[in-house]
C-alpha positions as protocol buffer text, in pm:
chain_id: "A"
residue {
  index: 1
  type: UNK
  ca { x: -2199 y: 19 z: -733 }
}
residue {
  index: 2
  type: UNK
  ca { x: -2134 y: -213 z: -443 }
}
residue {
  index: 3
  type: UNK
  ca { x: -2060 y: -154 z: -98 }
}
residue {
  index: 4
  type: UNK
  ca { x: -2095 y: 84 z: 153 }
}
residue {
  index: 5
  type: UNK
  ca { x: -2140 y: 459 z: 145 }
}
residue {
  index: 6
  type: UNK
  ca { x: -2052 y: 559 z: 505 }
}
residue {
  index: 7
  type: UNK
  ca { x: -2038 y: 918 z: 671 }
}
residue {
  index: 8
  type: UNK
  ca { x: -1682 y: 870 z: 916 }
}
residue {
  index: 9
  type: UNK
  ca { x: -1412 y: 1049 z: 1103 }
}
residue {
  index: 10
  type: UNK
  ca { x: -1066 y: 990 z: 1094 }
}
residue {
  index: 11
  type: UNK
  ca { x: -985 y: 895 z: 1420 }
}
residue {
  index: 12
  type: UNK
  ca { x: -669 y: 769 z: 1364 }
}
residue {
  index: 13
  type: UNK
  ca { x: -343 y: 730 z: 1164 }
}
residue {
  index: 14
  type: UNK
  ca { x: -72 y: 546 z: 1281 }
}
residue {
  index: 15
  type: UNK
  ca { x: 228 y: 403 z: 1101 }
}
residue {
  index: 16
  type: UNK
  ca { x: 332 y: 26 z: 1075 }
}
residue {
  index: 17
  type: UNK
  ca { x: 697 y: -129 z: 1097 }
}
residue {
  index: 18
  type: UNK
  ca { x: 671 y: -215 z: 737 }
}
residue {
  index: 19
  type: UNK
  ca { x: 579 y: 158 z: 571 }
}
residue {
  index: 20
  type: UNK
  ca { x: 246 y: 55 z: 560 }
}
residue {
  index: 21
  type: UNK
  ca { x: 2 y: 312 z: 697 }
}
residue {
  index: 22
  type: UNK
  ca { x: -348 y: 231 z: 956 }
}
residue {
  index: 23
  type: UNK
  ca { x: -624 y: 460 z: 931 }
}
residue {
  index: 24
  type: UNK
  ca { x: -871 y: 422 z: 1207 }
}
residue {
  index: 25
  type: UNK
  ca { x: -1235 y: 543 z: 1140 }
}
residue {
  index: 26
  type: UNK
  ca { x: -1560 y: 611 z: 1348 }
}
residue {
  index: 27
  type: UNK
  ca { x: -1908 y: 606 z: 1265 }
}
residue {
  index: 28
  type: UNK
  ca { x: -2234 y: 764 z: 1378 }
}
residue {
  index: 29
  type: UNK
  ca { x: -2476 y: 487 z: 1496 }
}
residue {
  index: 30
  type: UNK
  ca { x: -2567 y: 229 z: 1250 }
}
residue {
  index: 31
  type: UNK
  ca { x: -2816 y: -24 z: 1136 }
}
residue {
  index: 32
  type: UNK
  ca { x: -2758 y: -398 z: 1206 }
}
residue {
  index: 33
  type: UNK
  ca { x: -2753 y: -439 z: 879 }
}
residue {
  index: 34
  type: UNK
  ca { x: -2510 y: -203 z: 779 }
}
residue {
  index: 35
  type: UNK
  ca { x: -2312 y: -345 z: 1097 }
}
residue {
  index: 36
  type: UNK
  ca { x: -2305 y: -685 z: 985 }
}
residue {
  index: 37
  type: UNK
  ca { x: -2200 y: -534 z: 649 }
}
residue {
  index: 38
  type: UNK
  ca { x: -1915 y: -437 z: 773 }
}
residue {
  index: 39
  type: UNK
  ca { x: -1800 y: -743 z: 955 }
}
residue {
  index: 40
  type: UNK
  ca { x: -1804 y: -902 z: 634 }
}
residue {
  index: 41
  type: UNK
  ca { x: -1532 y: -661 z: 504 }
}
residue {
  index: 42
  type: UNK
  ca { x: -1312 y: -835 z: 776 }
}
residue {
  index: 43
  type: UNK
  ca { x: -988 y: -911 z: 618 }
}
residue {
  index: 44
  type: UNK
  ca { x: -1063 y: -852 z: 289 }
}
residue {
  index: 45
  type: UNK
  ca { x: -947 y: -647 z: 73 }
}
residue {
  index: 46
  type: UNK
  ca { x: -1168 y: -358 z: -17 }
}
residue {
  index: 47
  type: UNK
  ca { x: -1079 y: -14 z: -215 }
}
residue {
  index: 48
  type: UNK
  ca { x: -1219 y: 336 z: -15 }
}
residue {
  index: 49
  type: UNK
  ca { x: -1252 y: 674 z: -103 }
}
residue {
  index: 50
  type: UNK
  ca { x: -1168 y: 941 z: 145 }
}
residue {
  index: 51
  type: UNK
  ca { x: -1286 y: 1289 z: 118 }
}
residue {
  index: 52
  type: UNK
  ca { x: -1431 y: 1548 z: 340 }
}
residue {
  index: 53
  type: UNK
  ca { x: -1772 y: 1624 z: 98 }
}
residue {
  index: 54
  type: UNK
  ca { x: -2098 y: 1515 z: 239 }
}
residue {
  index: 55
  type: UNK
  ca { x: -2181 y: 1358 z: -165 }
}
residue {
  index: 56
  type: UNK
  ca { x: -1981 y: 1206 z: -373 }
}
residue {
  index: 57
  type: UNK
  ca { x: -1994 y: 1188 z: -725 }
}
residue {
  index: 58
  type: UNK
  ca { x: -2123 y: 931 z: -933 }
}
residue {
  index: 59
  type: UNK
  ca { x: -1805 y: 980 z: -1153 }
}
residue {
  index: 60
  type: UNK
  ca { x: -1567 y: 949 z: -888 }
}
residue {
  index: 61
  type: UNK
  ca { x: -1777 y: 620 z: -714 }
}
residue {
  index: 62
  type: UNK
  ca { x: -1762 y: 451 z: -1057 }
}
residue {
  index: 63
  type: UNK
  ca { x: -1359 y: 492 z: -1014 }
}
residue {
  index: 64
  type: UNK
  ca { x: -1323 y: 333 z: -696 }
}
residue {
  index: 65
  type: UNK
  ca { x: -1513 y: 17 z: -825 }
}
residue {
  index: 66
  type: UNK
  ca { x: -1291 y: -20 z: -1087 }
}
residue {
  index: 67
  type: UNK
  ca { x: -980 y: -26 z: -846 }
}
residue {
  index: 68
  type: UNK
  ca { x: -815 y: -359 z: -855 }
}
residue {
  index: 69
  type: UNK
  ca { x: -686 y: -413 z: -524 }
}
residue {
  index: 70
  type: UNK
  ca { x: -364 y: -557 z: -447 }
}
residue {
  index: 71
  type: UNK
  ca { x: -266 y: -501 z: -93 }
}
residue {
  index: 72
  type: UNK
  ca { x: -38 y: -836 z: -33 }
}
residue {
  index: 73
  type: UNK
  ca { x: 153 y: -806 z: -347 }
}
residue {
  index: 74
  type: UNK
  ca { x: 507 y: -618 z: -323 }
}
residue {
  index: 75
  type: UNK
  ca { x: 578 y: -302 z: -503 }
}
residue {
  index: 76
  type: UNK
  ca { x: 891 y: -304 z: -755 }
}
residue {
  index: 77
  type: UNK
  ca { x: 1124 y: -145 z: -531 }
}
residue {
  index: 78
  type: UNK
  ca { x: 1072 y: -424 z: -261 }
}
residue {
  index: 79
  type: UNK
  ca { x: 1082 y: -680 z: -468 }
}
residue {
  index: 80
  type: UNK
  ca { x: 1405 y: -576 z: -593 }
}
residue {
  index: 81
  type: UNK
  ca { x: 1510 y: -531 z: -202 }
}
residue {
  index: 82
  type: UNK
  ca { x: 1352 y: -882 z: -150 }
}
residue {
  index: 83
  type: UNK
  ca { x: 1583 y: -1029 z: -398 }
}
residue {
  index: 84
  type: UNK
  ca { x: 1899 y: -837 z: -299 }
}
residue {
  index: 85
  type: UNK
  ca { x: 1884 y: -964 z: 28 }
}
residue {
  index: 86
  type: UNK
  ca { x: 1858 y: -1328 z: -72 }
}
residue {
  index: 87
  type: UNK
  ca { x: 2117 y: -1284 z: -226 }
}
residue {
  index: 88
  type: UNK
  ca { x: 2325 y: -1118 z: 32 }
}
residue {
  index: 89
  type: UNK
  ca { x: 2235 y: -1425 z: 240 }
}
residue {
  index: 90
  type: UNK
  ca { x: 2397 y: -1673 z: -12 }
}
residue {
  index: 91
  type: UNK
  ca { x: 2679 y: -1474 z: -127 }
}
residue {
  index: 92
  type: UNK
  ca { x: 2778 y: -1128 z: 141 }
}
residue {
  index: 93
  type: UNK
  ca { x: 3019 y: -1025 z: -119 }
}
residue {
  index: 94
  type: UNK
  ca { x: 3257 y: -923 z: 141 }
}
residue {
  index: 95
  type: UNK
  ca { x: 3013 y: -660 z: 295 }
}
residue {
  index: 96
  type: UNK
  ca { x: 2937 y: -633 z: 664 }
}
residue {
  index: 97
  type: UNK
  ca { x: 2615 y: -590 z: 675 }
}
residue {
  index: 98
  type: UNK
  ca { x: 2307 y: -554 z: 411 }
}
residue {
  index: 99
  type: UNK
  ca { x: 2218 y: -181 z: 366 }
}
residue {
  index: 100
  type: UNK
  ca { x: 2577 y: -158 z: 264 }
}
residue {
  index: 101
  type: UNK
  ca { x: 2524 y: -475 z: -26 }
}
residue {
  index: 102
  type: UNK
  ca { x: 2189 y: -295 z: -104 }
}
residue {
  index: 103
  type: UNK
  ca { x: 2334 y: 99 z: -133 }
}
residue {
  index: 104
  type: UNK
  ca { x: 2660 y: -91 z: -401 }
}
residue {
  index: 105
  type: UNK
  ca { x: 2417 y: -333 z: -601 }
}
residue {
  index: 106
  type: UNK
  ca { x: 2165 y: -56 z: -590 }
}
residue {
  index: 107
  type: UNK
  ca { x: 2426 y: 216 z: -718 }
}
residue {
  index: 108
  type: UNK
  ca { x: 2559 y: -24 z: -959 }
}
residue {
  index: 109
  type: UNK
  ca { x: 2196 y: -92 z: -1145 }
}
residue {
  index: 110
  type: UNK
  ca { x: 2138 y: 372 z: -1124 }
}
residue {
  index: 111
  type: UNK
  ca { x: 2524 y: 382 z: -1305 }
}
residue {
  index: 112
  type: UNK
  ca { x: 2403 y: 105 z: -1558 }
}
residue {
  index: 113
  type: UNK
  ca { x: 2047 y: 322 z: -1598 }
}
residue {
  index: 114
  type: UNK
  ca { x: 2259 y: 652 z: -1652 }
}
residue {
  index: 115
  type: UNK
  ca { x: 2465 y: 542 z: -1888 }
}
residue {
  index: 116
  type: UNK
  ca { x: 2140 y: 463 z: -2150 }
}
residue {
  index: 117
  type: UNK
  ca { x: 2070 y: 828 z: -2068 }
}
residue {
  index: 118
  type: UNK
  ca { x: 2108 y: 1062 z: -2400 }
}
residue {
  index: 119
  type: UNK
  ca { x: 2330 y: 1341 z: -2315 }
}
């Protein structure tokens, strides 16, 4: 295991413009060490494991390290959105604005999808 093991409260939660999610936590007093431990953290990507026991399991521990952290890369569904909306820049199609390009190209790719459905 590396890292930190820390005791914290969830202080607080706050959405961000993009769907993403803050989570702001306190600590009791700490060592320097474990201080400067956690400056080093800063901007980096690290996994955590949130649960109100006072232990955790080794089992569950060993999970988190194997976590392979990807917080800058897009999921599927924006990527698709991502591309859709270049798109829409170089070519409107005739529609005013882009949620209605993305709702039509969208519905268009969920009738394709369908239609390989078995009855």
């Amino acid at each position: 295991m590396t890292g930190t093991i820390l005791a914290v409260e969830v202080e607080k939660i706050s959405t961000r413009a993009d769907g993403t999610i803050s989570i702001g936590l306190g600590t009791p007093e700490l060592s320097p060490s474990v201080v400067a431990e956690l400056f080093s953290y800063r901007k980096k990507k690290i996994a955590c494991y949130l649960s109100p026991k006072e232990t955790i399991p080794q089992k569950e521990i060993d999970q988190v390290d194997k976590i392979d952290i990807e917080f800058n890369s897009k999921s599927q569904s924006q990527r698709i959105r991502t591309v859709l909306y270049k798109l829409f820049e170089q070519d409107n199609e005739g529609f005013k604005d882009f949620d209605s390009f993305y709702h039509a190209k969208t519905e268009l790719y969920i009738t394709h999808l369908k239609s390989k459905l078995n009855p």
